[in-house]
N, C-alpha and C positions, 0 to 999 in steps of 0.2 A: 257577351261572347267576344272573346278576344277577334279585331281581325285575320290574323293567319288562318284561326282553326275555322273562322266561317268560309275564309278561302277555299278550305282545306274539305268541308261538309261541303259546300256548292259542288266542285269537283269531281271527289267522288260521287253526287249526284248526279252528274252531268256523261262521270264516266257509266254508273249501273243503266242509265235509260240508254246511250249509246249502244251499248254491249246487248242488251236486253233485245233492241233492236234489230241487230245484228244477229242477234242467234234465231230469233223467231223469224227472221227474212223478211220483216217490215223495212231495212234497208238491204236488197236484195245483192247476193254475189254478183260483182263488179260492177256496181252501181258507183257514181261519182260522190264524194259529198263534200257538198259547198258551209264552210265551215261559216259564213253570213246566215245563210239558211237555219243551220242547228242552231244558230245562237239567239234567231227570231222563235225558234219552235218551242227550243227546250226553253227559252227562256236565261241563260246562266250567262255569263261573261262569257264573250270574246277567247280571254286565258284561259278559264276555266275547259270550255271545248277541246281548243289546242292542245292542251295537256292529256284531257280525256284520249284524244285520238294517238295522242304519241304513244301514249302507256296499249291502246289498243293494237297500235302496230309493232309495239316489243312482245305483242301475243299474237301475232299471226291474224288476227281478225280485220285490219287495214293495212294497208298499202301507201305510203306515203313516196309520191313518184315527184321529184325535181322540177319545181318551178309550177305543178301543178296542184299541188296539194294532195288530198285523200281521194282514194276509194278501197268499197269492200274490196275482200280482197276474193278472187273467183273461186271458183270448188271445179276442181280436177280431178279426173279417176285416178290418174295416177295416185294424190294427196290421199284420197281416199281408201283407195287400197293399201295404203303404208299406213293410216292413220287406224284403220280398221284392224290391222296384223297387232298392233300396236296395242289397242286399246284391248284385241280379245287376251294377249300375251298379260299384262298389269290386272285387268278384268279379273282374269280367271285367279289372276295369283291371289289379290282381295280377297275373293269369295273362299277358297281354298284355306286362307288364313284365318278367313273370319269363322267359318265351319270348324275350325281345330278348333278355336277359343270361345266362340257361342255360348253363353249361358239362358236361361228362360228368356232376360228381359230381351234381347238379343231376338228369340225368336217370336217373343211376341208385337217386336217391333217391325218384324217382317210381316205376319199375318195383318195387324191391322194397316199399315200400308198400302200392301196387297189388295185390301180388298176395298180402300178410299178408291185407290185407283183404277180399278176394278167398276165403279158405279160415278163415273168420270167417262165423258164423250170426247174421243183424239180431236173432232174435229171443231173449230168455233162454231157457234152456234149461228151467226151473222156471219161468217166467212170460212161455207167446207173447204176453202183452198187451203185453211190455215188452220195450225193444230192452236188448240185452246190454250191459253193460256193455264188456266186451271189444273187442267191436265199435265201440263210441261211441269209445273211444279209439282204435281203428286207424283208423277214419272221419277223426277228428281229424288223426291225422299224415299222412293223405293227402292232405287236403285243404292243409297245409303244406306238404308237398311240394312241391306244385304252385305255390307262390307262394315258393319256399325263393330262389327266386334274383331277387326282389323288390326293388331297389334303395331305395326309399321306405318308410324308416320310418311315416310317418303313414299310408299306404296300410294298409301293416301294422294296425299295431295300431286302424284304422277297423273292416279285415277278420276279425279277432280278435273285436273287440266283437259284430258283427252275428252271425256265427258261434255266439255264445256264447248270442244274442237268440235265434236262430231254433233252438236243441237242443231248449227247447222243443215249441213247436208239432209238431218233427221226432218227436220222443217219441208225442206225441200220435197222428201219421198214421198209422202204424204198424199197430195193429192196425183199423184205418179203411179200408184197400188193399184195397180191392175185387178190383181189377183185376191186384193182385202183379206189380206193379214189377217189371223187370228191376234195379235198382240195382246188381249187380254186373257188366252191359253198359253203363250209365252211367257210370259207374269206367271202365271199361276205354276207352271211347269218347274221353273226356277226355284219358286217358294216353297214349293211342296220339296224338290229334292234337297234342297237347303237343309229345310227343317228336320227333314230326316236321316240329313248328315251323310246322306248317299252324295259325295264327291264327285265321285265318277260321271254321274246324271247331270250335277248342279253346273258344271262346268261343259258339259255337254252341250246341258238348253239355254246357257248362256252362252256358247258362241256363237251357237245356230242364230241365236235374237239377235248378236251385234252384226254377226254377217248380213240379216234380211236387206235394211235399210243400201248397202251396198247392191248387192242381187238388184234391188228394185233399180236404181240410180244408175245401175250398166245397164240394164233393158232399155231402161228408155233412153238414152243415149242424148243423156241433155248437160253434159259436165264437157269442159273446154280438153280439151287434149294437151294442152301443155307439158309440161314438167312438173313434178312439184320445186318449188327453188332450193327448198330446206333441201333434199335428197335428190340423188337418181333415180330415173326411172326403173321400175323394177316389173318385171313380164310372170314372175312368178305368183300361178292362183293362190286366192285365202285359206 
């Protein structure tokens, strides 16, 4: 293998475990990280990290602060609520698009999904503070599913992004559930109006779902008050 592209495979290895990290809150919101450290854990080069983290901070998931290096970068209500307006606004358009174009495979890609994930425990099994791994990925292809039949590229990968923004905060809510979610009636609610091409419903019981995670994260009142940087603050409910 040529050098570069081994460069190139270290890298992107060095950036998926970073980021992986980062979304499940194994490296927690505004935690510091010492880029000697990653490089004893992960194992990769020195470069390889630094690069991982740059490319992490041109997506919003670090913070690269002057003379000091890295840290996560924290979770604010405010981000939240803008990330959340955001994500139900793309969300819904997906779902909506994918519902006009749906064909069989389409909805039997939701049903079996649906119901992996469905017989999938949110919380680890070694640590109910954190959602399972297992699950975070079944969560994932459901949630594909559901826009699999998506006509707009950009829609996509908008959906992708926000997706990826709010794993996050979603990490966080988790062991915060007061109230214990039905999440897998939430699922189910989605799939069922999907498949039946009831709009109306589908977009419904997927905003109510994107909203929860929010709901939970104000109650307990554990996100910085900041600003978000990207935007102004904004006072207006979901």
């Amino acid at each position: 293998m040529p050098a570069k592209t081994k460069t190139q495979n270290l890298t992107a290895q060095a950036y998926e475990k970073l980021r992986s990290d980062i979304l499940a809150c194994r490296l927690r919101p505004g935690q510091k990280i010492k880029i000697s450290d990653q490089v004893s854990a992960l194992g990769y080069s020195l470069g390889a990290v630094r690069e991982s983290l740059s490319r992490l901070a041109s997506e919003g998931l670090v913070v690269a602060e002057p003379n000091k290096g890295y840290r996560v970068a924290s979770i604010t209500q405010s981000e939240l609520e803008d990330l959340t307006r955001t994500r139900v606004l793309i969300e819904c358009q997906c779902l909506e698009n994918a519902i006009r174009n749906g064909d069989l495979k389409w909805e039997t890609g939701i049903v079996s999904s649906e119901f992996e994930l469905s017989r999938i425990t949110v919380q680890d099994a070694n640590d109910p503070a954190r959602v399972s791994e297992a699950w975070s990925e079944s969560h994932r292809r459901f949630h594909e599913a559901l826009v699999g039949a998506c006509d707009s590229p950009w829609l996509l990968k908008l959906r992708e992004l926000l997706f990826a923004q709010s794993e996050r905060y979603r990490s966080v809510s988790v062991p915060l559930d007061t109230h214990k979610r039905d999440v897998t009636a939430e699922h189910k609610a989605i799939a069922q109006a999907a498949i039946a091409r009831d709009t109306k419903a589908a977009v419904l019981a997927m905003r109510e779902h994107l909203q929860q995670t929010t709901r939970i994260l104000v109650e307990a009142n554990v996100m910085e008050d900041g600003p978000n940087p990207a935007a102004p603050r904004r006072s207006d409910p979901l």
